[in-house]
Structures are given as structure tokens and as C-alpha cells.
C-alpha positions in Angstrom: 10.0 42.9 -63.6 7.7 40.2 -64.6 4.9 38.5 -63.1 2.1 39.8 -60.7 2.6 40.5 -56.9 0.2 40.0 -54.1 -0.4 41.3 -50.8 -1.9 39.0 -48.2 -3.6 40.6 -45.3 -2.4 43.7 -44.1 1.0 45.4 -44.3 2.5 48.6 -43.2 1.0 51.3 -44.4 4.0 52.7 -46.5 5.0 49.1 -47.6 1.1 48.9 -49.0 1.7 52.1 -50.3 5.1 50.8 -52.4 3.7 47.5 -53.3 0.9 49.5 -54.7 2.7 52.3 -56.5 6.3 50.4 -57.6 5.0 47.1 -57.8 1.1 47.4 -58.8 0.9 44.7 -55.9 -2.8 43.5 -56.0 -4.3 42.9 -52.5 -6.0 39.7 -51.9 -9.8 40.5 -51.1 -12.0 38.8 -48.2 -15.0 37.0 -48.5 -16.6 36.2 -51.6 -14.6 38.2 -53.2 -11.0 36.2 -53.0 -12.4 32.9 -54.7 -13.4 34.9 -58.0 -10.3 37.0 -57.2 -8.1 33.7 -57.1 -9.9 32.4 -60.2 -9.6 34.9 -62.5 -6.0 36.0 -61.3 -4.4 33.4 -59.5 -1.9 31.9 -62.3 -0.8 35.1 -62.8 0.7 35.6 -59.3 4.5 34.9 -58.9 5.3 36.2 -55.6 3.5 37.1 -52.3 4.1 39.6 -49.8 2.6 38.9 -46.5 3.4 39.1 -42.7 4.0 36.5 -39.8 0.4 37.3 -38.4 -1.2 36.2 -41.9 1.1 33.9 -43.9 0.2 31.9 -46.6 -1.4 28.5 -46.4 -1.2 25.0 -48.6 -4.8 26.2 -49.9 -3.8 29.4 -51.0 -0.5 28.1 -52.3 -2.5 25.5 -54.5 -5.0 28.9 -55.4 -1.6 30.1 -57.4 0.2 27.7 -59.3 3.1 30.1 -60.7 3.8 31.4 -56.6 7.7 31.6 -56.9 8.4 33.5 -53.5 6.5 34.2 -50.3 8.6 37.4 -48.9 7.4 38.1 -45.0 7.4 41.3 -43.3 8.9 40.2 -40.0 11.4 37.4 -38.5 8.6 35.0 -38.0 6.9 32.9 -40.5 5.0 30.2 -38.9 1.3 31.0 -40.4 3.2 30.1 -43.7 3.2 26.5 -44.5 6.8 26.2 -44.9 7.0 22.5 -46.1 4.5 22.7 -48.7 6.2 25.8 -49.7 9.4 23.5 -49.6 7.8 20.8 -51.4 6.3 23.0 -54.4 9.8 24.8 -55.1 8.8 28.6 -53.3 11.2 30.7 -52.2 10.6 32.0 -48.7 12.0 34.9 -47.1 12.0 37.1 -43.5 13.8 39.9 -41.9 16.2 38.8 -39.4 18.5 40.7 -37.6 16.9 44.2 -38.1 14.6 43.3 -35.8 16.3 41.7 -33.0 18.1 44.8 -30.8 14.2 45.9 -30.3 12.8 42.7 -29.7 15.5 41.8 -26.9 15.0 45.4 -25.5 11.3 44.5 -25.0 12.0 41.2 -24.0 14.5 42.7 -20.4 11.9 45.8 -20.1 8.6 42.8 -19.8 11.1 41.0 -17.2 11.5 44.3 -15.3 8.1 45.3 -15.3 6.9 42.2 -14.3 9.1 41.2 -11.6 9.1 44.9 -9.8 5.5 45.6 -11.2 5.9 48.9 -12.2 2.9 49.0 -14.7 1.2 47.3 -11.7 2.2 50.5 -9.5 1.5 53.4 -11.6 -2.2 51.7 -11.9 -1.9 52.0 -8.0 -0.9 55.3 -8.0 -3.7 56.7 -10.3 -6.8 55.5 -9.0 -5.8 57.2 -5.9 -5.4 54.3 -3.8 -1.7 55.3 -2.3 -2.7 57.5 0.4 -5.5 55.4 1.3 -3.8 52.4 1.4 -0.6 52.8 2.2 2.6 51.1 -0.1 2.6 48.4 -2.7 3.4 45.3 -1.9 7.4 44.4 -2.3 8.7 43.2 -5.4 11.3 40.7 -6.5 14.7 41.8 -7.3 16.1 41.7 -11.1 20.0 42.4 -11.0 21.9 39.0 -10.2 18.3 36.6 -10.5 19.1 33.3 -12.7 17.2 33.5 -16.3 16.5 30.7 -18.6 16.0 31.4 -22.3 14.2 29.0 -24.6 15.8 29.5 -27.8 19.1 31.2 -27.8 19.5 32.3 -31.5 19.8 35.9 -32.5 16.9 37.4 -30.1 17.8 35.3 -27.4 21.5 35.8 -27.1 20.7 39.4 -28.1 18.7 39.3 -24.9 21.3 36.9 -22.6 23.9 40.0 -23.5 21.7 42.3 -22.0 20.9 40.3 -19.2 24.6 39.5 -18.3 25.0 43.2 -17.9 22.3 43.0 -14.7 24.8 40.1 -13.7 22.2 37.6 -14.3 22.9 34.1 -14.3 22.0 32.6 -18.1 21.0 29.0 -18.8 19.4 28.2 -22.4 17.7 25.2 -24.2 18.1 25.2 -27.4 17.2 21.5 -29.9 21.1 21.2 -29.9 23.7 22.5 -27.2 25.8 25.2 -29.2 29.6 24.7 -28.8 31.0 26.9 -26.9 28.5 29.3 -25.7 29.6 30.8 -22.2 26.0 29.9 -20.8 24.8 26.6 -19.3 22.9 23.9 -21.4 20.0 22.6 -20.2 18.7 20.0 -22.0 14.9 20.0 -21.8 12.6 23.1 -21.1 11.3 21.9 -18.0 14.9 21.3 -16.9 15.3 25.1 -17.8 12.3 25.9 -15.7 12.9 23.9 -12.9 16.8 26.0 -12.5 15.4 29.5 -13.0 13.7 32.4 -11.7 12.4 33.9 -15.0 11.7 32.0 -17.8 12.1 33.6 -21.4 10.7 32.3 -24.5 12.3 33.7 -27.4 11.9 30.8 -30.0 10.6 30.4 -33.4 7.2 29.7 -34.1 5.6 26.7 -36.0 4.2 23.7 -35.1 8.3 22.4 -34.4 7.9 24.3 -31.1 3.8 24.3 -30.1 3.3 24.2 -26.7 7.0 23.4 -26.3 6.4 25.0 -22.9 3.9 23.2 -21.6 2.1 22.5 -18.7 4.6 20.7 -17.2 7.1 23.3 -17.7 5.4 25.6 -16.1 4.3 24.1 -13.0 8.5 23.3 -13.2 8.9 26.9 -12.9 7.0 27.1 -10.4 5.0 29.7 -7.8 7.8 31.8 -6.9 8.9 32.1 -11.4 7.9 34.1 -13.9 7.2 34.1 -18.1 8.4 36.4 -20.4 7.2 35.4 -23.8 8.1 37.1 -26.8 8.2 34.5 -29.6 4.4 33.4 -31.2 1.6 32.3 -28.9 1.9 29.1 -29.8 4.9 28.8 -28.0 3.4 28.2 -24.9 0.2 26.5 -23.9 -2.3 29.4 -23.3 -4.6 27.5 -21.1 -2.1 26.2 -18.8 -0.6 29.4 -18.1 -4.3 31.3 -17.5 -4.5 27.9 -14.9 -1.8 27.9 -12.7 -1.5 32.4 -12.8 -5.0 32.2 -11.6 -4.1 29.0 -9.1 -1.0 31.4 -8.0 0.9 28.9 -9.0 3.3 31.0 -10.9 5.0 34.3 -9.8 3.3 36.4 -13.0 4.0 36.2 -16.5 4.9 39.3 -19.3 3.4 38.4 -22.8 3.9 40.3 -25.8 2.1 37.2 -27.8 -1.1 35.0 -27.5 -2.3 32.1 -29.0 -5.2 33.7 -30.6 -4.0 37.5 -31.8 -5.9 40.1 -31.1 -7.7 38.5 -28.8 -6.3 37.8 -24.8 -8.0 35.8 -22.2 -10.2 37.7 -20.2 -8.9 35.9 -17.5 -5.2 37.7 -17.7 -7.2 41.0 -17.9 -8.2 40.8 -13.9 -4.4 39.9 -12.9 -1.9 42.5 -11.6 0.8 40.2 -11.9 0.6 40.0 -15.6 1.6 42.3 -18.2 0.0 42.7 -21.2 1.8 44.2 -24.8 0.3 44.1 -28.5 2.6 42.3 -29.8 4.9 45.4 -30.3 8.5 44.1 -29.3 9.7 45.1 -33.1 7.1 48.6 -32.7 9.6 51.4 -33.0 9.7 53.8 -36.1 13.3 52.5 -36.6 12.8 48.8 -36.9 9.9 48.8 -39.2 11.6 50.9 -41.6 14.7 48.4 -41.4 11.9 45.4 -41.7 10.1 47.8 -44.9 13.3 48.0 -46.6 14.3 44.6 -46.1 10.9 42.9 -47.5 11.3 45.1 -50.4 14.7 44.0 -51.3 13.7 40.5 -50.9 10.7 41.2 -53.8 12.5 43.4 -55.2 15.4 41.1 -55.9 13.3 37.9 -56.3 11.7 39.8 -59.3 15.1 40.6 -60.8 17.5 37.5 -60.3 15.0 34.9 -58.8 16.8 35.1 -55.3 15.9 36.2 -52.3 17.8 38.1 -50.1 17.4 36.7 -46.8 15.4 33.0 -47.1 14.5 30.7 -45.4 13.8 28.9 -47.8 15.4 29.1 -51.7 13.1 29.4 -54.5 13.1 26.8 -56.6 11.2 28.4 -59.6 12.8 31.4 -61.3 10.4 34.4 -62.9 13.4 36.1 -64.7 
């Protein structure tokens, strides 16, 4: 292997632990530290490993002029300034597929929760306020609702599958209509929205699709829909969505993602219609090691032939 590796921002523990030991992967340092870091070491870097949630920027990427490949932990990539990278010949790579049976799992159990509000119930049940006040409040059905999906590539027809099974009825929007897909086109978001009961973002990230559900989509969906957004923040316009939840001019909304990671509006915090995850649709013990062992075989391979594995974009400069 040639060439130095770099972790930006943080990682899996065990991956850190591998780029570390295998690799003698420097981390970037915050602060002060990182321009003297950068100075001293920066031409020496060929390849980053980062994650979606950090990425690497067209600052950093002019920071290391010899950056060959920018290999992701995770499917998403947007914090990564994909052009640039395109323009200055760097590799890019993810980790699709390994990822996706868990993401659409968390994607149907957000649309259950929040349309029976079961999350909403137990809260109920603990602070003791069932025998003093009687039942909850009915709930809207699942099994046989209609479900729009925004972005029906591997998550989302991973989740339209699962779906079909509660004999949903499944209308997507994709950019383009894909031939022959047994689901019905619709050929704007708010279309979508405006011919649903739930409303699921699944996706990608990047300023191709900010705020592609948008005010207007929303108030399409309406007071009696719900969002289910498991994509990137971005996705969806934040302050629109805290608007018309608070207005009750939507059903309730299940969000996995937020505009501003870690931090959530304290506005969703007072709302029982809304459910609230940590951005942990690809969390189980199974999926991160198929993501671990997938970002190492991208570096790993990168370092060897000058390929990646899985890219999203091919590198253009070659280390070997």
C-alpha cells in the first residue's frame, strides 16, 4: 500500500480501530490543530475515509492535493462535494445494498408507529394516565392505506415490497418514470402527496433533492397524511413541516433525519403525533458490520488497484 489515509470525523469504533492498526489511518484533528495538521501532512494524503454525516468538502479537498478516493461509511454522501470531487479526478465510494433491508424495515415500523401511535400509547400507559383517563384516542388504520414513496431506488422499492405485503396501494416519484415498475407514476411530489395517505421519503441526499418536499407538498398531503422520512434532512423543508404539525395541518410525521443532526426542533419534542429516531434506520449490529467491511474493501482495494469497489464516482488518479 502507498500513500497516507485519513479519517474525517468520527467512524465506528472497530472501523477507527482497523484504519488505525492495518492502515496507520491518521485522524483529521479539530480546531487549530487541523490547519497545521493539513500543512504539514496534507500532500501526503491519497485517500479519505469519512461518513455521510461528515463528508469532505471543496476546502478540504483543495487542503490535499494528492486525495485519490473519498470511501464513505454509509449509502449517503451528500456532505461530500461530489462535483468538485468529479472535477479534480477523486474516486468516490458508498455502501449500498447492505444497508437497505434495515433501512426499509425502519422506514414500515416509523409508518406503523406513527399512524397507530404506539410509542405515543406506551407514554400513556406509563405516566399512569390509563385508569384515570380512560382509552387513547383511535388511530388510523395501516393494512390496505395508499403510500407514496419519493424515490423508489433500492430503499424505496425495498420498502414498496414490504408495504405490498399490508396490501397497500404504492405510487412513487422518481426524476424519471421507470419502465415497467408495477406501481403508479406520479409525476411531481406534490402530485404524490396530493394521492396518498402516507408519504415516504426515501431519496438521496444533496442539494439535487433540497427541500424537494416542500411546503407545498406538504400542505398537498394534507391534515388527514402523514411523513415518514428516512433519507437526509435536507430532504424535506424542516420549517414547513414544524408549521403545518403544529397548525394540525398534517396527520403526524415519523423522522429518522433532520436538517441540522443532532439537534431536533424543540417544537416536534411537545408533539405526540410525531416520532422521533437518531438517525438509526441502518443501527443494527448486522448492518454496520456489512457497511465496516464494505468501506474497508473499498480502501482497501483503492490502495491496491486504484478502484473502488462500489463508486459513485471513479477515481481518476491512481496511487499504485
Amino acid at each position: 500500500m502507498s500513500g497516507l489515509v485519513l479519517q474525517v470525523g468520527p467512524l465506528k469504533h472497530s472501523l477507527e480501530a482497523t484504519l488505525a492498526g492495518t492502515f496507520a489511518a491518521d485522524r483529521l484533528p479539530d480546531g487549530d490543530a487541523r490547519a497545521e495538521y493539513l500543512s504539514a501532512h496534507g500532500d501526503r494524503i491519497t485517500a479519505v475515509v469519512t461518513s455521510g454525516r461528515t463528508g469532505v468538502d471543496a476546502a478540504l479537498m483543495a487542503a490535499l492535493p494528492n486525495l485519490g478516493a473519498i470511501v464513505h461509511f454509509g449509502v449517503g454522501y451528500d456532505t461530500t462535494d461530489v462535483d468538485r470531487a468529479a472535477e479534480l479526478g477523486i474516486g468516490v465510494s458508498n455502501t449500498p445494498d447492505v444497508l437497505t433491508d434495515c433501512v426499509a424495515d425502519t422506514a414500515v415500523g416509523l409508518l406503523l408507529d406513527t399512524m397507530r401511535g404506539f410509542t405515543a400509547a406506551d407514554r400513556f400507559v406509563r405516566a399512569g394516565r390509563w385508569p384515570v383517563e380512560g382509552n387513547v384516542p383511535l388511530s388510523r388504520k395501516v393494512s390496505g392505506s395508499s403510500v407514496g414513496i419519493v424515490g423508489l431506488g433500492r430503499i424505496g422499492s425495498a420498502i414498496a415490497d414490504r408495504l405490498t405485503a399490508f396490501g397497500c396501494r404504492i405510487v412513487y416519484h422518481n426524476r424519471n418514470e421507470i419502465t415497467g415498475s408495477p406501481y403508479h407514476y406520479a409525476a411531481s411530489p406534490t402530485e404524490l402527496a396530493a394521492s396518498v395517505d402516507v408519504l415516504i421519503v426515501a431519496a438521496a441526499g444533496g442539494s439535487g433533492t433540497r427541500h424537494l418536499v416542500d411546503r407545498d407538498v406538504l400542505e398537498a398531503l394534507g391534515p388527514r397524511g402523514f411523513l415518514i422520512n428516512v433519507a437526509r434532512g435536507s430532504v424535506v423543508d424542516e420549517a414547513a413541516l414544524v408549521d403545518l404539525l403544529q397548525q394540525g395541518a398534517l396527520a403526524g410525521a415519523g423522522l429518522d433525519v433532520f436538517a441540522d443532526e443532532p439537534q431536533v426542533p424543540e417544537e416536534l419534542l411537545q408533539l405526540d403525533n410525531v416520532v422521533l429516531l437518531p438517525h438509526l434506520a441502518s443501527g443494527t449490529v448486522e448492518t454496520r458490520a456489512a457497511m465496516e467491511e464494505l468501506t474497508l474493501r473499498n480502501l482497501e482495494n483503492y490502495l491496491r488497484t486504484g478502484n473502488l469497489v462500489t463508486p459513485v464516482l471513479t477515481p481518476g488518479k491512481d496511487v499504485r
